[in-house]
C-alpha positions as CSV (number, residue, x, y, z in Angstrom):
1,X,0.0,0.0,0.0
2,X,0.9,3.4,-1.0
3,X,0.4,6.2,1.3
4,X,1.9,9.6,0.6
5,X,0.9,12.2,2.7
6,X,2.3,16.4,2.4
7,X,3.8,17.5,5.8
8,X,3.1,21.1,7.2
9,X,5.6,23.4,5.3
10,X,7.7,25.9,8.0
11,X,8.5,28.7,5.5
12,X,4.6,29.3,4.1
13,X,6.8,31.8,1.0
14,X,7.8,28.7,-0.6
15,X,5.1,25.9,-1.5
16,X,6.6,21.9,-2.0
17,X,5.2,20.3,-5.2
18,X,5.3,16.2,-5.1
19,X,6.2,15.1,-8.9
20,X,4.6,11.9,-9.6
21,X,7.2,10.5,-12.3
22,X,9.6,10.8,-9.2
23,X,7.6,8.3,-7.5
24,X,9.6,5.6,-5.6
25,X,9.3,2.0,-6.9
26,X,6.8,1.4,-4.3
27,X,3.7,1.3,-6.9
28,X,5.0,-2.3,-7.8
29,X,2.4,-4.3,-9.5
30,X,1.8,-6.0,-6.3
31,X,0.5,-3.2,-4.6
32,X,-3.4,-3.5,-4.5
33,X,-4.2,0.1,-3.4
34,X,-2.4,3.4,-4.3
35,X,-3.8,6.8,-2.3
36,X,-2.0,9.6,-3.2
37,X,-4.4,12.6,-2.4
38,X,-4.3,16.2,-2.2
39,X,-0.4,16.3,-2.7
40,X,-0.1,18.8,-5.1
41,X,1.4,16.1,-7.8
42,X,2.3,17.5,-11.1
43,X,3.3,16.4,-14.4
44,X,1.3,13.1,-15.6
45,X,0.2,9.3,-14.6
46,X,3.6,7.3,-15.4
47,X,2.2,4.3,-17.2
48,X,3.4,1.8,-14.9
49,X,0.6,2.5,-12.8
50,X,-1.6,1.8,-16.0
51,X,0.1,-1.7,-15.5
52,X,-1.0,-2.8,-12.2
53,X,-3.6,-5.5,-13.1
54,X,-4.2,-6.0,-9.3
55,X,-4.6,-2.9,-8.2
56,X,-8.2,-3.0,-6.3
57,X,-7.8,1.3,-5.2
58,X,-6.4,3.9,-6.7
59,X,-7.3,7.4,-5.3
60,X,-4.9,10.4,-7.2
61,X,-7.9,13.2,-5.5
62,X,-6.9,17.1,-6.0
63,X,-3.6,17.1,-7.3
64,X,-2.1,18.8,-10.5
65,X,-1.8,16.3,-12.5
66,X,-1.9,17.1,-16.5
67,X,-1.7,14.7,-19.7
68,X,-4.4,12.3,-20.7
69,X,-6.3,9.5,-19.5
70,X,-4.7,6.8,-21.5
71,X,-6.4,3.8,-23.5
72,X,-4.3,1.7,-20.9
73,X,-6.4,2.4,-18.0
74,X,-8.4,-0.6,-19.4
75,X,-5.7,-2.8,-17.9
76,X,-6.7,-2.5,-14.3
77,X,-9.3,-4.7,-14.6
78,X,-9.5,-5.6,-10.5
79,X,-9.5,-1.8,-9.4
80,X,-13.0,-1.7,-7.5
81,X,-12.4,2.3,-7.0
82,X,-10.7,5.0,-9.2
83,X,-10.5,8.7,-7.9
84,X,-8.8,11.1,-10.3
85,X,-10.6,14.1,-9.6
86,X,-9.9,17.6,-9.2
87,X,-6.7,17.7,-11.2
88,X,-6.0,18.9,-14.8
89,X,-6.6,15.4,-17.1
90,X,-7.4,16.5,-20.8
91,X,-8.5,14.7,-23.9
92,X,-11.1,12.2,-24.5
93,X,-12.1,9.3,-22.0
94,X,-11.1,6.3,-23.2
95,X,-13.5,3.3,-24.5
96,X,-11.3,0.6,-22.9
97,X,-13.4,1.6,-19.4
98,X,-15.6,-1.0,-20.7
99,X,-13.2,-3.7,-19.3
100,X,-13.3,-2.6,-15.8
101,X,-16.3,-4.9,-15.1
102,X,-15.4,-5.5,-11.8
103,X,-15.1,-1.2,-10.8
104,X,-18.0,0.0,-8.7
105,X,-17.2,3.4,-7.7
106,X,-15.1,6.2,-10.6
107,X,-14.7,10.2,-10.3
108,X,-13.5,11.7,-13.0
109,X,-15.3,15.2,-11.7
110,X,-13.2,18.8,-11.8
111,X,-11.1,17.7,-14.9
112,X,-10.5,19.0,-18.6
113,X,-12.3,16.2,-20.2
114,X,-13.7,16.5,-23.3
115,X,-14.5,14.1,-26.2
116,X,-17.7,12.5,-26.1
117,X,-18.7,9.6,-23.0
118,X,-17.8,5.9,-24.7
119,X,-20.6,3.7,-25.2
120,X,-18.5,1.4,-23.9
121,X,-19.2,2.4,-19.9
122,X,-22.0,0.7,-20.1
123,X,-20.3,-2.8,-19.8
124,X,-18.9,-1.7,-16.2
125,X,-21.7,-3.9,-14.7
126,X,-20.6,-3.8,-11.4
127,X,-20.9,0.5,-11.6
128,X,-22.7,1.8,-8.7
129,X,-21.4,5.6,-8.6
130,X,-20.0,7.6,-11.3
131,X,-19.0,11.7,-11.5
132,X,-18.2,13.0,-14.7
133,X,-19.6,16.3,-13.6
134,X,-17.1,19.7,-14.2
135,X,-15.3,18.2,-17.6
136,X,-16.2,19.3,-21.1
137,X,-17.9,16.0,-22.9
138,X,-19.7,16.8,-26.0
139,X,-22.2,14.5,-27.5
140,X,-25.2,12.7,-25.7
141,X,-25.5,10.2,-22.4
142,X,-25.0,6.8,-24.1
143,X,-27.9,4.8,-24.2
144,X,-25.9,1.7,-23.1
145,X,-26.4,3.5,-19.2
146,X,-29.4,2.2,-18.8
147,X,-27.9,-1.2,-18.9
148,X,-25.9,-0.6,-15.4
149,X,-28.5,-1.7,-13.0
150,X,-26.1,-1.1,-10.0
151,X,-25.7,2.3,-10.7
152,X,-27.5,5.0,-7.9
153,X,-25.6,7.9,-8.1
154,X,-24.8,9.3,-11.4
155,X,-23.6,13.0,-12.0
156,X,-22.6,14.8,-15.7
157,X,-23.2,18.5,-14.4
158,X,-22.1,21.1,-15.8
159,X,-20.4,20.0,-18.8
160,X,-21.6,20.2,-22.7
161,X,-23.5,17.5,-23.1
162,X,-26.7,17.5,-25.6
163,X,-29.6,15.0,-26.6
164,X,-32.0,13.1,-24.9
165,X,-31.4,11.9,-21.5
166,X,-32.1,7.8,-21.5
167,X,-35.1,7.2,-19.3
168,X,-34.9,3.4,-18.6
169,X,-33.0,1.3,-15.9
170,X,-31.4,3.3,-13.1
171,X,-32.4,7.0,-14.7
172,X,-35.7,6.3,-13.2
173,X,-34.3,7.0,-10.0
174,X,-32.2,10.1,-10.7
175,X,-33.1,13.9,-10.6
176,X,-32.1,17.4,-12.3
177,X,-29.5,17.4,-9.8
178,X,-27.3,14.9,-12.1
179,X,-27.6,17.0,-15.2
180,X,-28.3,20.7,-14.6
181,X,-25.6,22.8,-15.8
182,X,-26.3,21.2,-19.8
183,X,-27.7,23.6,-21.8
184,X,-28.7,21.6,-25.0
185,X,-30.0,18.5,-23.0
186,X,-33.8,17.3,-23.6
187,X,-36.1,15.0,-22.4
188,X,-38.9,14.2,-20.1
189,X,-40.8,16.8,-17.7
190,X,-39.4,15.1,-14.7
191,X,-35.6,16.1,-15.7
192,X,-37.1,20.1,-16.0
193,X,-34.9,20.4,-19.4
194,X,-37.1,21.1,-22.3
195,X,-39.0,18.5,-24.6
196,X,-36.6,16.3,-27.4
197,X,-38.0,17.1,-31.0
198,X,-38.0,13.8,-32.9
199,X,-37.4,15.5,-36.1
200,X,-37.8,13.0,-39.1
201,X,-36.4,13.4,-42.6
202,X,-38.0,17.1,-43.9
203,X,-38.2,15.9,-47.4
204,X,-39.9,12.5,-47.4
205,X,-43.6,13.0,-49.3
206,X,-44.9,10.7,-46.4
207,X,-43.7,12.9,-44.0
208,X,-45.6,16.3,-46.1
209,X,-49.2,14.2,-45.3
210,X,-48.3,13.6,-41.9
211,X,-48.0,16.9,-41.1
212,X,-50.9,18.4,-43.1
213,X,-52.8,15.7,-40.9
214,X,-51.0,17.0,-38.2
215,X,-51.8,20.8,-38.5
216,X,-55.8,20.0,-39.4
217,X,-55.7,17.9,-36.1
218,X,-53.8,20.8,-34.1
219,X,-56.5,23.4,-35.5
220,X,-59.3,20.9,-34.6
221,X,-58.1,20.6,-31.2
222,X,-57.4,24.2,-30.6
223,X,-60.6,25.6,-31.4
224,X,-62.2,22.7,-29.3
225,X,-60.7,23.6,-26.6
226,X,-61.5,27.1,-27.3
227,X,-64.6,26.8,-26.4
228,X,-64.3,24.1,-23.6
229,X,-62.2,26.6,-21.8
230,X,-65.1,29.3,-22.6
231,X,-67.5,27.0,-21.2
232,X,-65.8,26.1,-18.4
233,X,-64.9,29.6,-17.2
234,X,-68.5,30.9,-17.7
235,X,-69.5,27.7,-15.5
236,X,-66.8,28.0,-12.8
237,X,-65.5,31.0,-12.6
238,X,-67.2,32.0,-8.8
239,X,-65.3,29.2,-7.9
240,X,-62.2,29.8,-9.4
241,X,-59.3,29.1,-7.0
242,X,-56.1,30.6,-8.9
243,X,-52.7,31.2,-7.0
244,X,-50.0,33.1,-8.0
245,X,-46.4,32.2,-7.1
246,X,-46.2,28.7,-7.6
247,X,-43.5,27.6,-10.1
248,X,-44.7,23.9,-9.9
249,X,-48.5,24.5,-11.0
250,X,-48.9,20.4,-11.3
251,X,-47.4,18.6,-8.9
252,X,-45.0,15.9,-9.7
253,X,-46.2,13.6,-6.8
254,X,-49.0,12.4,-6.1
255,X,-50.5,13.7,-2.7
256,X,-50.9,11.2,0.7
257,X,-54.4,12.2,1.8
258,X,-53.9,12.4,5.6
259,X,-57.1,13.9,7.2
260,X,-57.4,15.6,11.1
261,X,-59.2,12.7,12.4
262,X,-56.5,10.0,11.3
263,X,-53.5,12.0,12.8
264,X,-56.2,12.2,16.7
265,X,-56.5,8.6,16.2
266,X,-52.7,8.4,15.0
267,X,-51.3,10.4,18.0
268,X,-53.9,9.1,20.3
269,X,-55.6,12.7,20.5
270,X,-52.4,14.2,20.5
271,X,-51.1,12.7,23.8
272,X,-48.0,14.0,25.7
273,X,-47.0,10.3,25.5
274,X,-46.3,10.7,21.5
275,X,-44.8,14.6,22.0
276,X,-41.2,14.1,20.2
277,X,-40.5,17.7,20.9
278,X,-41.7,21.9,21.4
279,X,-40.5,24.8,19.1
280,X,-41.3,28.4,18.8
281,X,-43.5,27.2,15.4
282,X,-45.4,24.6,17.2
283,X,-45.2,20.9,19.1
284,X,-44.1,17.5,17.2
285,X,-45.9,14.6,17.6
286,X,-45.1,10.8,16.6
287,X,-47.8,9.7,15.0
288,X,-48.8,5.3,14.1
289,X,-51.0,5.3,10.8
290,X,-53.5,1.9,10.6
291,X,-51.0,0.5,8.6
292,X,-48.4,0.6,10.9
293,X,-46.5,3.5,8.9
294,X,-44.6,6.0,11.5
295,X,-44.6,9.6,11.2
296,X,-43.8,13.3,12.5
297,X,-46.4,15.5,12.9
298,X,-45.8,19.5,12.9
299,X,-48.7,21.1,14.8
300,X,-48.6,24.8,14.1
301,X,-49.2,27.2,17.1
302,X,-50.9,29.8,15.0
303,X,-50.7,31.5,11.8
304,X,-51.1,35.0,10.5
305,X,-54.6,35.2,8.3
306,X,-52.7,35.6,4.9
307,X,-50.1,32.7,6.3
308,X,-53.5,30.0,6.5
309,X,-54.9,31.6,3.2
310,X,-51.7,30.4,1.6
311,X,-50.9,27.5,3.5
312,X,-52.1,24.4,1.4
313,X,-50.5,26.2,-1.5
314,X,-47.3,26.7,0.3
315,X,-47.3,23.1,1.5
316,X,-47.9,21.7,-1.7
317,X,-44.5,23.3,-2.6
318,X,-42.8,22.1,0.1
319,X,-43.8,18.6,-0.5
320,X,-42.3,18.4,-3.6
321,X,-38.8,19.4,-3.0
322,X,-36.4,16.4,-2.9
323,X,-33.6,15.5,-1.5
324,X,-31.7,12.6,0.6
325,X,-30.8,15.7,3.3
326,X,-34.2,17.3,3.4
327,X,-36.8,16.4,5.6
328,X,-39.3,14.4,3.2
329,X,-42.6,16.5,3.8
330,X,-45.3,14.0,2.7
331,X,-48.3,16.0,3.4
332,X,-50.3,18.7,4.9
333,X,-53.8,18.9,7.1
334,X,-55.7,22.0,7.5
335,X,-59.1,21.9,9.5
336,X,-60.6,25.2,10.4
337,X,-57.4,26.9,12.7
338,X,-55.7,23.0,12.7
339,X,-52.7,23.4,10.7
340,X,-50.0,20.8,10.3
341,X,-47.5,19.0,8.3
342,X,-47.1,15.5,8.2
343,X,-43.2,14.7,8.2
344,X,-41.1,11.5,7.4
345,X,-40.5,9.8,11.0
346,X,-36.7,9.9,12.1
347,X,-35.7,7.2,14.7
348,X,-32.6,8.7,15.7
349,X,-33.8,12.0,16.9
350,X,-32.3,15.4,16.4
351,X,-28.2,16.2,16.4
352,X,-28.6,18.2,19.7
353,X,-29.8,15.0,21.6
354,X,-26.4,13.3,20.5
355,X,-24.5,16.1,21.7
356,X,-25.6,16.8,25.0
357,X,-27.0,13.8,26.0
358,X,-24.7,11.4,27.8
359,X,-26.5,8.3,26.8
360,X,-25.1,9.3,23.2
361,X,-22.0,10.1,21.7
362,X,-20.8,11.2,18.0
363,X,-17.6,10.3,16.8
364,X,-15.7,12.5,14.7
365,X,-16.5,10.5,11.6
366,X,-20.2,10.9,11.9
367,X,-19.7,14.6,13.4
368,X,-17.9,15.4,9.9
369,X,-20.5,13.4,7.9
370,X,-23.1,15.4,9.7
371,X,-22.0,18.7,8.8
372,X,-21.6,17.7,5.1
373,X,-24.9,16.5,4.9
374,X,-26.0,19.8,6.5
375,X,-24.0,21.6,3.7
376,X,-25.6,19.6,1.0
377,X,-28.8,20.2,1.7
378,X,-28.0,24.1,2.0
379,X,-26.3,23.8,-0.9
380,X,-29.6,21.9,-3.0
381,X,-32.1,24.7,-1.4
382,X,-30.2,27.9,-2.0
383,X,-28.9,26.2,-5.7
384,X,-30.7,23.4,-7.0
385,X,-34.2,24.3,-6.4
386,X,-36.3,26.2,-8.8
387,X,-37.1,28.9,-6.0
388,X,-34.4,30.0,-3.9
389,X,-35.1,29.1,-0.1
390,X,-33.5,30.8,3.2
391,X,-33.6,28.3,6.0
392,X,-33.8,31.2,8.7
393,X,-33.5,29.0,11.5
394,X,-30.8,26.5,11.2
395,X,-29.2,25.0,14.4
396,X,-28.9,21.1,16.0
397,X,-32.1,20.6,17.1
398,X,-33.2,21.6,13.2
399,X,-30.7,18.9,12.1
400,X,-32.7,15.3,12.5
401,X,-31.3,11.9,12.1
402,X,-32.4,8.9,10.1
403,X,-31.7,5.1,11.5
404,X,-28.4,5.3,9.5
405,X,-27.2,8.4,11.1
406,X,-28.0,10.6,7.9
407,X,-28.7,13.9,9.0
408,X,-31.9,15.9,7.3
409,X,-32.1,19.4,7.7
410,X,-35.5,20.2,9.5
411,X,-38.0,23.1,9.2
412,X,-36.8,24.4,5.6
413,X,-39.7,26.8,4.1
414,X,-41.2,27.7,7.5
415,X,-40.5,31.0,7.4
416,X,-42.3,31.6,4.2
417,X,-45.1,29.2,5.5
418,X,-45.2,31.4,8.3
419,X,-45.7,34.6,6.2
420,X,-42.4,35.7,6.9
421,X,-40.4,35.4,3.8
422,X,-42.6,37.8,1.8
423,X,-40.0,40.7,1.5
424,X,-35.9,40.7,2.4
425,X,-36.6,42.4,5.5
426,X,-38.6,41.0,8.4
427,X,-39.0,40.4,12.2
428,X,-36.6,38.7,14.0
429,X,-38.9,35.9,15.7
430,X,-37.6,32.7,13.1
431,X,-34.5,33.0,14.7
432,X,-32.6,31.8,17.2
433,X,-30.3,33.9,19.5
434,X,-26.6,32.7,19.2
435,X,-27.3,31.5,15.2
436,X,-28.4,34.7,14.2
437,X,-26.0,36.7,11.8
438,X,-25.7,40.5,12.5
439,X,-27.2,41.8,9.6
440,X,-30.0,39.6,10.8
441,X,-30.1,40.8,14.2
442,X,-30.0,44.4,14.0
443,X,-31.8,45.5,10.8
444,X,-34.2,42.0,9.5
445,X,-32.1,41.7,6.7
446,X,-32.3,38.1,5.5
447,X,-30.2,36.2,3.2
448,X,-28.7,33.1,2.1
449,X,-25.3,34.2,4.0
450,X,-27.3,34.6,7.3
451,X,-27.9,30.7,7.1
452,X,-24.4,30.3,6.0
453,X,-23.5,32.5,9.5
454,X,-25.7,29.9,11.3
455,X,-24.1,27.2,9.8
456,X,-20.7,28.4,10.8
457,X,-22.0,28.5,14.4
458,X,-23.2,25.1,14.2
459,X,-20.4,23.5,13.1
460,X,-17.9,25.4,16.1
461,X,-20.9,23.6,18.6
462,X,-21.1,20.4,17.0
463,X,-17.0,19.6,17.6
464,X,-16.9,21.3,20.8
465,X,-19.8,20.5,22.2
466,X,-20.6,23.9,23.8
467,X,-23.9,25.6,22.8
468,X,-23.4,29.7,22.2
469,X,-25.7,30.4,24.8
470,X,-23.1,28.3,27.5
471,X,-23.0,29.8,31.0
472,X,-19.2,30.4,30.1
473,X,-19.7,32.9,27.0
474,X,-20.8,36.8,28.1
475,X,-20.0,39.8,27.4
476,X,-17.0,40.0,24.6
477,X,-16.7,36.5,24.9
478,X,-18.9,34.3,22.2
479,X,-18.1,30.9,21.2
480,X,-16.6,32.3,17.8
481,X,-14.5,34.8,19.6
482,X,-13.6,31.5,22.4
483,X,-12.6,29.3,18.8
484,X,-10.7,32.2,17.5
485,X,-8.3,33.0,20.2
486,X,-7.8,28.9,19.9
487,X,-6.6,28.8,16.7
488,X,-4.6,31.9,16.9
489,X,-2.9,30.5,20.0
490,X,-2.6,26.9,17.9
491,X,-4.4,25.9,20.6
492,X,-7.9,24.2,19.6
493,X,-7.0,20.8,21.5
494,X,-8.2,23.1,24.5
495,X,-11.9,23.9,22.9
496,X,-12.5,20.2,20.8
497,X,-15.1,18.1,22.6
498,X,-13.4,15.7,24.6
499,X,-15.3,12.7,24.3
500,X,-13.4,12.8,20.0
501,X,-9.9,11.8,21.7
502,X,-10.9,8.0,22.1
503,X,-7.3,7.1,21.5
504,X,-4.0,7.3,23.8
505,X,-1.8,7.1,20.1
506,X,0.1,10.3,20.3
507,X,-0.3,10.8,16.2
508,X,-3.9,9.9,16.6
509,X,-4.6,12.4,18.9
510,X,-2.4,15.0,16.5
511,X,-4.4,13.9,13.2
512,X,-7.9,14.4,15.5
513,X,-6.3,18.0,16.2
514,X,-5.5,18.9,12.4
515,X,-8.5,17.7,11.4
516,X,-10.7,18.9,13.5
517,X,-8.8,22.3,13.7
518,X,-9.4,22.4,9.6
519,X,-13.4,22.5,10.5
520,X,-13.0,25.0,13.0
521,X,-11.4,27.6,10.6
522,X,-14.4,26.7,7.9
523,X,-16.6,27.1,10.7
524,X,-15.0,30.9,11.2
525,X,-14.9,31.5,7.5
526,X,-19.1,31.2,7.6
527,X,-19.2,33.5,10.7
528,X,-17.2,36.8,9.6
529,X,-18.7,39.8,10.6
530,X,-19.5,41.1,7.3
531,X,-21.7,39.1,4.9
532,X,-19.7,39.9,2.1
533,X,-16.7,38.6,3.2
534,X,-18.4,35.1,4.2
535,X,-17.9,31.9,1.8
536,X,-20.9,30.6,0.6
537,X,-21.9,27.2,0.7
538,X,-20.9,25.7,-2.2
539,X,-17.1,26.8,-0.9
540,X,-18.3,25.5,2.3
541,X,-18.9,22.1,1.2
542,X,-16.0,21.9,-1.0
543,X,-13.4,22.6,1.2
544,X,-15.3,20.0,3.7
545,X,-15.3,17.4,1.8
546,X,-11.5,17.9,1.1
547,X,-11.0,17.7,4.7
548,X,-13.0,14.2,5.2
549,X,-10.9,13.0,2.3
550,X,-7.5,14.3,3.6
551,X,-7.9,13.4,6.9
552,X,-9.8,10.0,6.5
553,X,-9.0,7.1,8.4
554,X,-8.2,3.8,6.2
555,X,-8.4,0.6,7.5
């Protein structure tokens, strides 16, 4: 095994730069796994690494390494795992990818690519996640992708890719989040890219008669529904129920019909046995459906009267926002001043139970996982939605986990279902004190960068397990100001949570340090004064994810 790792560098003028062609003889062909990540490696792949038919890992993450992706790559037909991403590979992908059957997980994300995706890709049966996303590919997603039925995570964003998106096999399951960023891709309604036109042969006489046929039929129709819509209106229109400010006018998902009496029967009228938990919005309630199906139920304390004219409408939108770091809103109830959401069900409870509780305890694996997740979701409602969404509220007990420790961000869209989110400036009630930015706090201004404040606050309490409201922090002193002085004084051993130094290995302890001293400084990057000067959270999430892959623990 191959480990090369870059050492802190005591003259920070003068940067070191690994060169990969100087690599030792270590990368024999008997080594089965080569990581050499986030080194700073220049120049190109030597091909005796292309000759390593054994080689079940091979991780060369955010170098600088140049050149092409040769046809030889075909060779390492054990490799289970291939990382080359974030460096600066050019040229086409090679077809002979086809003959890693046996790979299950390849990045190729952050690159030069360009070139067109091989058909070929679609013989790596044994494919479960694959990032092309951040190249240059021309050409359409091979149809032969439909063929991979391993695959569950799938991302070509952001490059030039055009043509219809294949709709069969594992596509059913994907999203817009695996394509956006393509400007001339089509397909189906579900992918929100525009319609393909199945253009046949202009000047074929058959084709002449099928549109003729085509534009009588269309005139036909048109003047039908003409006066169907005349009709109707005439009929109807006392009861017309029209909304504006919905981008989604027909929902993609069916609703779940959930009415007030199934939730009292459900919660067993809303017993204190079955409370999960009390906010400023409202109570939560666990709630047993007849067919055994768990859920949370949101009870809302009250609502303004435009907030409960809006609120089906509002809920309807919320229910159909997806993603695997999102609460799953599955459906609303509204009877007379009754107003409530009916929530997924999360066994594990909310992150500030594991911190503070001493029957529980976060390692700094899962801490780190947690915060990512966090940032994902951030990242999806600020980015990857079709409306733009400010949280408003974000902090642990906001952050819920699933029975594999997954964390879901919590309470997304309240504010607007509140009837706060109507204008950029509004009262300060969402809030929390301790999470809330400055802007936010003295003037109502709110933002995407006031979550991103809240999330820096978040992460500094979630790895040293001291809420901003501690007994200890008053006057000058805040828990930003307490991790600060820490890390100016190359001291942050003193603030970490104590219960992440499970080990008595002297360089265990020092990598738990570095690490965890990396996530403090993101977390003070989110929390500068000025909103301007803040990172956002796509830079957030980055830079965290580097960190988890630096300072990840192999076994």
């Amino acid at each position: 095994v191959l480990h090369t790792h870059t050492t802190k560098n005591p003259n920070p003028s003068r940067s070191h730069s690994f060169t990969l062609g100087h690599l030792p003889s270590a990368t024999a062909p008997s080594s089965p796994e080569s990581a050499i990540h986030s080194n700073m490696l220049t120049s190109s792949v030597p091909s005796s690494v292309w000759r390593l038919t054994g080689l079940l890992y091979l991780n060369l993450l955010s170098n600088s390494l140049s050149g092409s992706i040769p046809p030889e790559i075909g060779n390492l037909v054990s490799a289970k795992y291939i990382d080359l991403a974030f460096n600066h590979l050019s040229d086409s992908i090679p077809s002979t990818l086809g003959n890693l059957i046996s790979l299950s997980r390849m990045s190729l994300a952050h690159n030069l690519l360009d070139g067109s995706i091989p058909e070929s890709v679609g013989k790596m049966v044994s494919l479960e996640s694959i990032d092309l996303s951040y190249n240059n590919p021309s050409g359409s997603i091979p149809k032969s992708f439909e063929a991979l039925q391993q695959l569950d995570y799938f991302n070509v964003s952001f490059n030039a890719l055009r043509g219809e998106i294949p709709t069969g096999g594992p596509f059913v399951n994907f999203t817009l989040e695996s394509f956006k960023g393509n400007e001339a891709l089509c397909g189906i309604p579900r992918f929100h890219v525009p319609l393909c036109n199945h253009n046949v042969s202009k000047h074929s006489p058959r084709m002449k008669n099928v549109r003729l046929a085509l534009f009588i039929a269309i005139g036909v129709v048109a003047f039908i529904s003409i006066l169907s819509f005349v009709f109707i209106f005439v009929r109807y229109r006392r009861k017309n129920k029209a909304v504006n400010g919905i981008d989604e006018l027909v929902p993609t998902i069916p609703p779940e019909i959930i009415s007030y009496y199934e939730l009292l029967q459900a919660t067993e009228q809303f017993s204190e046995t079955n409370l999960l938990g009390v906010g400023s919005f409202g109570s939560v309630y666990k709630a047993v459906l007849r067919d055994r199906k768990t859920l949370a139920i949101k009870v809302f304390n009250s609502l303004t009267e435009a907030a409960s004219k809006s609120f089906e409408v509002e809920c309807e939108v919320l229910r159909n926002i997806r993603h695997k770091n999102l609460t799953k809103v599955v459906s609303s109830c509204s009877n007379g001043d009754f107003k409530a959401l009916v929530l997924e069900y999360m066994p594990n409870g909310n992150l500030d139970k594991w911190l503070y509780s001493h029957n529980y305890c976060l390692d700094l694996k899962q801490r780190l996982n947690i915060v990512i997740d966090v940032a994902c979701a951030l990242e999806y409602l600020y980015h990857g939605y079709s409306t733009l969404i400010v949280h408003c509220d974000l902090k642990p007990s906001n952050v819920l986990l699933d029975e594999e420790m997954v964390a879901h961000v919590s309470d997304f869209g309240i504010a607007k279902l509140m009837g706060e989110g109507e204008s950029t400036i509004h009262t300060n009630t969402l809030a929390t004190m301790g999470y809330i930015a400055p802007e936010y706090g003295l003037e109502g201004l709110v933002s995407t960068r006031c979550d991103v404040y809240s999330y820096g606050v978040m992460v500094m309490e979630t790895f040293t397990r001291k809420r901003p409201s501690d007994d200890m922090f008053g006057g000058d002193l805040t828990l930003k100001n307490w991790v600060q002085m820490s890390l100016n004084n190359e001291s942050s051993s003193e603030v970490i949570d104590a219960n992440l130094f499970n080990t008595e290995n002297e360089q265990g302890f020092e990598k738990i340090v570095q690490c965890v001293s990396s996530i403090l400084e993101l977390a003070f990057k989110c929390c500068v004064e000025s909103s301007c000067d803040r990172i956002n959270m796509k830079e957030a999430l980055t830079e965290l994810q580097k960190i988890k892959v630096r300072y990840s623990r192999r076994d």
